[in-house]
PyMOL CGO cylinders between C-alpha atoms (Angstrom):
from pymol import cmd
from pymol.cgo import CYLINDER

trace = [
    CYLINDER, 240.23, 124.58, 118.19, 236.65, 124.29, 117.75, 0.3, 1, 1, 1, 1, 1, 1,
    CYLINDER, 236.65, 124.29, 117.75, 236.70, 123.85, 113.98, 0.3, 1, 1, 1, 1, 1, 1,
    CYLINDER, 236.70, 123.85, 113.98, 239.71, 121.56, 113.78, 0.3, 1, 1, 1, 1, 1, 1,
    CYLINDER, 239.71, 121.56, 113.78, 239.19, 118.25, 113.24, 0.3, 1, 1, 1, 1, 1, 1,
    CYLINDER, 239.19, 118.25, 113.24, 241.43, 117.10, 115.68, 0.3, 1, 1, 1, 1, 1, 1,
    CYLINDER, 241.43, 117.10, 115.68, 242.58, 118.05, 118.89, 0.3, 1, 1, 1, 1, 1, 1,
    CYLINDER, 242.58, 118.05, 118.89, 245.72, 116.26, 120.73, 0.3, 1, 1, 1, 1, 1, 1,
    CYLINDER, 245.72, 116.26, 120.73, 246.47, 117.76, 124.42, 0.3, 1, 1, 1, 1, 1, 1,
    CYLINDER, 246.47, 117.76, 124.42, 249.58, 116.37, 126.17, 0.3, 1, 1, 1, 1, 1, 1,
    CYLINDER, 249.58, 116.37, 126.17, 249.31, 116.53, 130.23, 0.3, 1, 1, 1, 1, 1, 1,
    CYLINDER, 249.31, 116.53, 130.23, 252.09, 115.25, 132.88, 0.3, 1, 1, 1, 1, 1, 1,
    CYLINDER, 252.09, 115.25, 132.88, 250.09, 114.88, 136.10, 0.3, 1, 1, 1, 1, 1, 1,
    CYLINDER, 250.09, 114.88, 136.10, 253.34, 114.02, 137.72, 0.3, 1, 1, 1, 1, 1, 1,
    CYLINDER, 253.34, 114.02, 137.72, 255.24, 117.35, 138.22, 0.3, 1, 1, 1, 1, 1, 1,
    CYLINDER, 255.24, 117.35, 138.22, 256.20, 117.98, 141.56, 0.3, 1, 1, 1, 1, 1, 1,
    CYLINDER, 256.20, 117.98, 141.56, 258.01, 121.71, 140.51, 0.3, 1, 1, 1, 1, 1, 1,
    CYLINDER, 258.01, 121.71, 140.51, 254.64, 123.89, 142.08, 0.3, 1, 1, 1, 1, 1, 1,
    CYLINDER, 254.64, 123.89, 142.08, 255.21, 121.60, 145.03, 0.3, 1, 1, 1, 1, 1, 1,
    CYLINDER, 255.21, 121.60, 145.03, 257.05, 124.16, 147.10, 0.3, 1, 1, 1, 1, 1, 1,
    CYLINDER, 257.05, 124.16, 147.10, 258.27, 120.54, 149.56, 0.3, 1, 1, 1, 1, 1, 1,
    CYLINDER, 258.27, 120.54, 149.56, 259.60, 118.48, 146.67, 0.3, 1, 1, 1, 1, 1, 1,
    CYLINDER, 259.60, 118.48, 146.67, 263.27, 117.51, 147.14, 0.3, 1, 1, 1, 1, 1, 1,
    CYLINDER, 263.27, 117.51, 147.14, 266.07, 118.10, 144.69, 0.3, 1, 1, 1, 1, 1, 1,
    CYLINDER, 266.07, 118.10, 144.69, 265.93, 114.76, 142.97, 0.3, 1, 1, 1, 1, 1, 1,
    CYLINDER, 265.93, 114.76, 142.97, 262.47, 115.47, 142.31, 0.3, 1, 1, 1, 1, 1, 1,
    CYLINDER, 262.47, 115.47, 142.31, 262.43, 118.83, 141.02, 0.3, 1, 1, 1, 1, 1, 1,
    CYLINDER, 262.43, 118.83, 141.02, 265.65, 117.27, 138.90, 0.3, 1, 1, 1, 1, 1, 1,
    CYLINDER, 265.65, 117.27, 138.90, 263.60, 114.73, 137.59, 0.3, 1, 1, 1, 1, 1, 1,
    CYLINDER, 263.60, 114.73, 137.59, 260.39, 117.40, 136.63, 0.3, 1, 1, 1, 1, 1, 1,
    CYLINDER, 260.39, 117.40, 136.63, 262.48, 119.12, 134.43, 0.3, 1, 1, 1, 1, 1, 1,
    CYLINDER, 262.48, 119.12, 134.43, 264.05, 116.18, 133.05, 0.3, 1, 1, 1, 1, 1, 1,
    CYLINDER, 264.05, 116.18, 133.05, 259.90, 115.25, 131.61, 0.3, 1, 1, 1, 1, 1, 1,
    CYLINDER, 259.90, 115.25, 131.61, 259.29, 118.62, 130.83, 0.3, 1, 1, 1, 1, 1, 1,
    CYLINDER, 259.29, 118.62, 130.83, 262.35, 118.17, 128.54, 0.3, 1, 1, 1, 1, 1, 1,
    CYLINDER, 262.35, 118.17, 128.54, 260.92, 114.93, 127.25, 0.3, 1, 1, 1, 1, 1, 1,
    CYLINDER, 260.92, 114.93, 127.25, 257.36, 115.92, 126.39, 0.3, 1, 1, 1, 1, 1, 1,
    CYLINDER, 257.36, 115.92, 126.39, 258.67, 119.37, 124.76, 0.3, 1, 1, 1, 1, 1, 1,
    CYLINDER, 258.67, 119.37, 124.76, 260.46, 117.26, 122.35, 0.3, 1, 1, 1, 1, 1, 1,
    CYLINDER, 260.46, 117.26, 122.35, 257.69, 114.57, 121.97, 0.3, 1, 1, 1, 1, 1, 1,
    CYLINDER, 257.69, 114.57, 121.97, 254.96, 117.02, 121.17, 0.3, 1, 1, 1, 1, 1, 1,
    CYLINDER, 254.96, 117.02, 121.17, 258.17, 118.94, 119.02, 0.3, 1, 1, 1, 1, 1, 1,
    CYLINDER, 258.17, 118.94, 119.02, 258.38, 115.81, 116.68, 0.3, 1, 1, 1, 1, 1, 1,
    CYLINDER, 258.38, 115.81, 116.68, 254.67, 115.65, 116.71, 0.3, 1, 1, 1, 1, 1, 1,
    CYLINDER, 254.67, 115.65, 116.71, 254.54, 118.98, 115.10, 0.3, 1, 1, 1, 1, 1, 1,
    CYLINDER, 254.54, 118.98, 115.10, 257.22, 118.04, 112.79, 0.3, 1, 1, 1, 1, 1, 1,
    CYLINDER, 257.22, 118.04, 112.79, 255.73, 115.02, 111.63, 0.3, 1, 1, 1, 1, 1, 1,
    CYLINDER, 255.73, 115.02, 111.63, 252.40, 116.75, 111.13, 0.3, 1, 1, 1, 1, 1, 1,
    CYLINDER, 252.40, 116.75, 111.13, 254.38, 119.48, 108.91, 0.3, 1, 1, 1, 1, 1, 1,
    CYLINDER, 254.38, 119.48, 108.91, 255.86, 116.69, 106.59, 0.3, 1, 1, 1, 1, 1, 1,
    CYLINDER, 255.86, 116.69, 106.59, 252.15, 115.55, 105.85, 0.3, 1, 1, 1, 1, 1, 1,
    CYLINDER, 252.15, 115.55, 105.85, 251.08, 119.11, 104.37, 0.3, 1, 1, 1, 1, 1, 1,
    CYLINDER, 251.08, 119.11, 104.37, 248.75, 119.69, 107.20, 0.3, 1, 1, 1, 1, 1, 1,
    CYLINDER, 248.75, 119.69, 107.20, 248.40, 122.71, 109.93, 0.3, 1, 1, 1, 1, 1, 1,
    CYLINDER, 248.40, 122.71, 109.93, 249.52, 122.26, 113.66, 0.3, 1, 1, 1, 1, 1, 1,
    CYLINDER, 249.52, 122.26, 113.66, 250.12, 124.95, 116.62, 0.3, 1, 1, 1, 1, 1, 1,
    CYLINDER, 250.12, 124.95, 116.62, 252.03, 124.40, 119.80, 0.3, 1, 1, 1, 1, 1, 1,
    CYLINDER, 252.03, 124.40, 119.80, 249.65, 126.32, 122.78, 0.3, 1, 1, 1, 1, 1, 1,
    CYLINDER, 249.65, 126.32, 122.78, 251.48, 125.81, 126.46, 0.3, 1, 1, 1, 1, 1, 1,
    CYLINDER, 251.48, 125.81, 126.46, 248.75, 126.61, 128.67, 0.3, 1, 1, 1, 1, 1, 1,
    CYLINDER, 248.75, 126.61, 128.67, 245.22, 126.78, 127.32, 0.3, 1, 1, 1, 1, 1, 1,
    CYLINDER, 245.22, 126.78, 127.32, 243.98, 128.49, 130.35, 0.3, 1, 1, 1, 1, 1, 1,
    CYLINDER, 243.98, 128.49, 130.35, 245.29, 131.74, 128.87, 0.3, 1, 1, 1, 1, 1, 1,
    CYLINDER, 245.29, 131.74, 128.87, 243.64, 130.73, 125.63, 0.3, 1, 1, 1, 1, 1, 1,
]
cmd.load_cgo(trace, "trace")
């Protein structure tokens, strides 16, 4: 990451899953934008591939 010349991070400060109180609906609608940004940052990656150039999915930097 340090040597790359760019860097894109995707965040969704609007999940309610660790939220051990959110209702149904909402833990319905969490998965339903995880869903949505997995394929987003999917057709990023695929995009980037038909250019020629390099690209790597990481899901949770702080393991990184």
């Amino acid at each position: 990451m340090e040597s790359a010349p760019v860097v894109i991070l995707v965040f969704n400060t609007g999940l309610n899953t660790l939220n051990s109180a959110a209702t149904f609906e909402a833990r319905c609608m969490d998965c339903g934008a995880m869903q949505t940004m997995g394929a987003t940052i999917q057709n990023m990656l695929l995009a980037v591939t038909d250019q020629g150039l390099g690209s790597l999915w990481m899901c949770d930097i702080f393991f990184a």
